[in-house]
N, C-alpha and C positions, 0 to 999 in steps of 0.2 A: 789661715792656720794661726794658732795660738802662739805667742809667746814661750807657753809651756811647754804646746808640743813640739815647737822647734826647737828648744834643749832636751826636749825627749829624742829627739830624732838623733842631734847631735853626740847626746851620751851614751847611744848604739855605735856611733862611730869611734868614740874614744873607745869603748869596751873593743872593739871590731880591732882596732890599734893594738892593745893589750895586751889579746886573743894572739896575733900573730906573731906580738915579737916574743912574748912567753914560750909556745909552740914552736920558735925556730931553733931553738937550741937543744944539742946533745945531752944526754946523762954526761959524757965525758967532758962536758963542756961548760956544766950548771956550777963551779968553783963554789963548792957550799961553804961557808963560814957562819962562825957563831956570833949573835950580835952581843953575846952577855958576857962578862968576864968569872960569873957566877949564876946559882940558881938551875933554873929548869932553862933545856937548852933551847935557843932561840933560833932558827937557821936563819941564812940570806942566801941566795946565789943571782947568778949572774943572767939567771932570766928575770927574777922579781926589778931588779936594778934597769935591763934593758926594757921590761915591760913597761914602768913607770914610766923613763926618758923617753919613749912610744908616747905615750899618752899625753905626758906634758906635752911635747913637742908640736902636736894637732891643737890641743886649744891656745896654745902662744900665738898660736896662728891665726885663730880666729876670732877668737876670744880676747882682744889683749888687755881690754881694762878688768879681765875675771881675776879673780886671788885662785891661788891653786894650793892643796895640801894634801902630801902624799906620806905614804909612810916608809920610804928611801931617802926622799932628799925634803924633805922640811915641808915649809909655808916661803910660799910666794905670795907678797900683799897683793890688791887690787885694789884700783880705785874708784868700785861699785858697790852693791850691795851683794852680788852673786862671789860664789868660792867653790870650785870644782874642788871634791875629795877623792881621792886613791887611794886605792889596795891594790898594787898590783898582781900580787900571789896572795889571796886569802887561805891560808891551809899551807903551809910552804913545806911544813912537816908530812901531807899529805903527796905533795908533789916530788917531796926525793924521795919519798916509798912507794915512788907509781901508781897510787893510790889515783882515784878519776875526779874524787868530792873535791877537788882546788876550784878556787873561783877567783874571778877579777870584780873586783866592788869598784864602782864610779856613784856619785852622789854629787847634785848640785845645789848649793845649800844659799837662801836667800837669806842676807844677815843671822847667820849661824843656823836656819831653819832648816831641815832637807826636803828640798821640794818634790826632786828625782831622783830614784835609785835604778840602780842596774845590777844583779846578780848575772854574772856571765859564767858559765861551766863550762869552758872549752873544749875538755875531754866526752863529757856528755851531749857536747852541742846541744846544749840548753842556753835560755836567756830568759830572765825573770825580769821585767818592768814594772815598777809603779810610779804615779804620780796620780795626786789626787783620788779620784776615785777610781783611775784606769789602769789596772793589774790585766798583766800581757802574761804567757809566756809563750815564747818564740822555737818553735825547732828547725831543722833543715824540712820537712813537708807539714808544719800546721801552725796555725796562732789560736790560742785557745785564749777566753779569759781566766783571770789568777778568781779561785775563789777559796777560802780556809774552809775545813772541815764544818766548821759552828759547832764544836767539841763546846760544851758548856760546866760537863763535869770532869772533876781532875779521877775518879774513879774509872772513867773511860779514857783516860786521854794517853798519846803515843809522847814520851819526854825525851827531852833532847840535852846533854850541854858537850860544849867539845874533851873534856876531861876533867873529871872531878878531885882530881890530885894538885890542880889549877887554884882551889877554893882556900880561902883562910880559914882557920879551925874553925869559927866561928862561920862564916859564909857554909862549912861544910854541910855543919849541925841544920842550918837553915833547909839545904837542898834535898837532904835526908829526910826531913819531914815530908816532902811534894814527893821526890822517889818512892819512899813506901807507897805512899798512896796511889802514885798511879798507875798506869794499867801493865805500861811498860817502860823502859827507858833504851836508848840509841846512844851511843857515844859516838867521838871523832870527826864529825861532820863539818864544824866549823860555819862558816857561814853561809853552805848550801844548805842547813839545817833550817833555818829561817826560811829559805827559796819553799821548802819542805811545807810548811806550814801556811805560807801563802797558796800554793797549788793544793794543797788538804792530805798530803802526805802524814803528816806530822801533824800534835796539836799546842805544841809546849815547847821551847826553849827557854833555863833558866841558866846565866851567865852574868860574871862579873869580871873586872880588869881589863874590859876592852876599853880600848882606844877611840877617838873618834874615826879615826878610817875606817875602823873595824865593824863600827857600827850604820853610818852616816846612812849607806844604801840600803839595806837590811829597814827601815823604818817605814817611806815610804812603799817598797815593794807588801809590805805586812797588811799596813792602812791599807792599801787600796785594793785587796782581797779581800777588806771585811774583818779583818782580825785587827788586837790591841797591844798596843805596847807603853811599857813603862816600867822605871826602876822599882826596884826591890820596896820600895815603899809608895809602889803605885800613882807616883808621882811623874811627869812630863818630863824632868830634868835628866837626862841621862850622862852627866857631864863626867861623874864619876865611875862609869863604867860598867855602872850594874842595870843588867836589864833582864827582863822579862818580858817576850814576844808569846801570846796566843790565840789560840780558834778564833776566839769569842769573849767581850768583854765580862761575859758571868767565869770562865775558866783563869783569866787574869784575878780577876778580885779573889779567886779560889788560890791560888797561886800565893798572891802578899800576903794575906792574911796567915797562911803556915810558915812564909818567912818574916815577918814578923813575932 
């Protein structure tokens, strides 16, 4: 067994972690609070919080010279090249509206690289893997492999972003151009949206201001369905938060060139 696929295996199990401590808690129990003192409201509760400290907890364990960065409790260094990334509520706004699209992102990223992703949908019992070229998705009776639509025109394509009230005036104007054009658009999804477009649901997400948690796992699961991804200027660097996940590398380059 590979290297890789033995963090593949691994990052099922942090997901699996995740999955149950998210899942053990009440509505009456989820203490929601806002992380913003302004702006658009941010939530946290006390599953995101318990989900994360789950997850950490198992690679401390096993892992201990990995770096770990979550989006509750920071960055913990390592002293490797490997750095496990956390989300442990993606969609947190989804999940105190009982909403099912929430997911837990795990990514394991070799000197800032992401090698592994996990899209986990607990509510769906779905689980989207990629690494490399090997896109999984997992349910309670099947394993299929992940494969994108190969949507190549933005005149056919299914678009996604989580909320378009999210964008800068400027980011808007951008998004608005890809909108008209295509065939249709989804909101709200968050980062099962991407899960969306690896299994060929979906052919388009266009998002900016994510985080690196937000994004880390969401990349490889995309690549290794065959679909492209990269920022707003179709470039690899996604450090600044804008990206663009599609089908097919002719629907990406359809995609920059209108936001451009």
């Amino acid at each position: 067994m590979s290297d890789l696929q033995i963090f593949a295996d691994f990052a099922e199990e942090v997901a699996d972690a995740g999955r149950a401590a998210a899942l053990r808690w009440s509505e009456s129990e989820w203490d929601v609070m806002n992380k913003r003192d302004e702006g658009p409201f941010d939530p946290v509760t006390r599953a995101d919080r318990e989900s994360e400290l789950a997850m950490r907890a198992l690679i401390e364990e096993r892992w201990k010279d990995h770096g770990i960065e979550g989006e509750e409790f920071g960055r913990k260094a390592g002293a490797g090249p490997y750095c496990w990334s956390l989300d442990p509520i993606d969609g947190t706004r989804s999940f105190i509206s009982g909403l099912p699209t929430w997911t837990i992102l795990v990514a394991l990223l070799e000197e800032g690289r992401p090698l592994v992703g996990v899209i986990d949908a607990p509510r769906l019992g779905e689980r989207y893997i990629g690494h490399g070229a090997n896109g999984l998705l997992i349910t309670s009776s099947s394993r299929s492999r992940l494969a994108t639509s190969r949507c190549r025109s933005l005149s056919e394509a299914r678009l996604s972003t989580t909320d378009p009230y999210l964008f800068s005036a400027q980011e808007r104007e951008g998004f608005d151009r890809i909108r008209r054009s295509a065939r249709l658009t989804r909101y709200g999804l968050d980062g099962y949206a991407y899960a969306k477009v690896a299994s060929g649901g979906l052919d388009l997400v266009v998002e900016s201001g994510l985080a690196p948690h937000d994004l880390n796992a969401l990349v490889p699961v995309v690549t290794a369905a065959g679909g492209a991804v990269s920022n707003w200027r179709g470039e690899a660097d996604l450090s600044k938060g804008n990206i663009i996940a599609a089908a097919s590398a002719e629907l990406l380059d359809e995609a920059v060139a209108l936001l451009r």
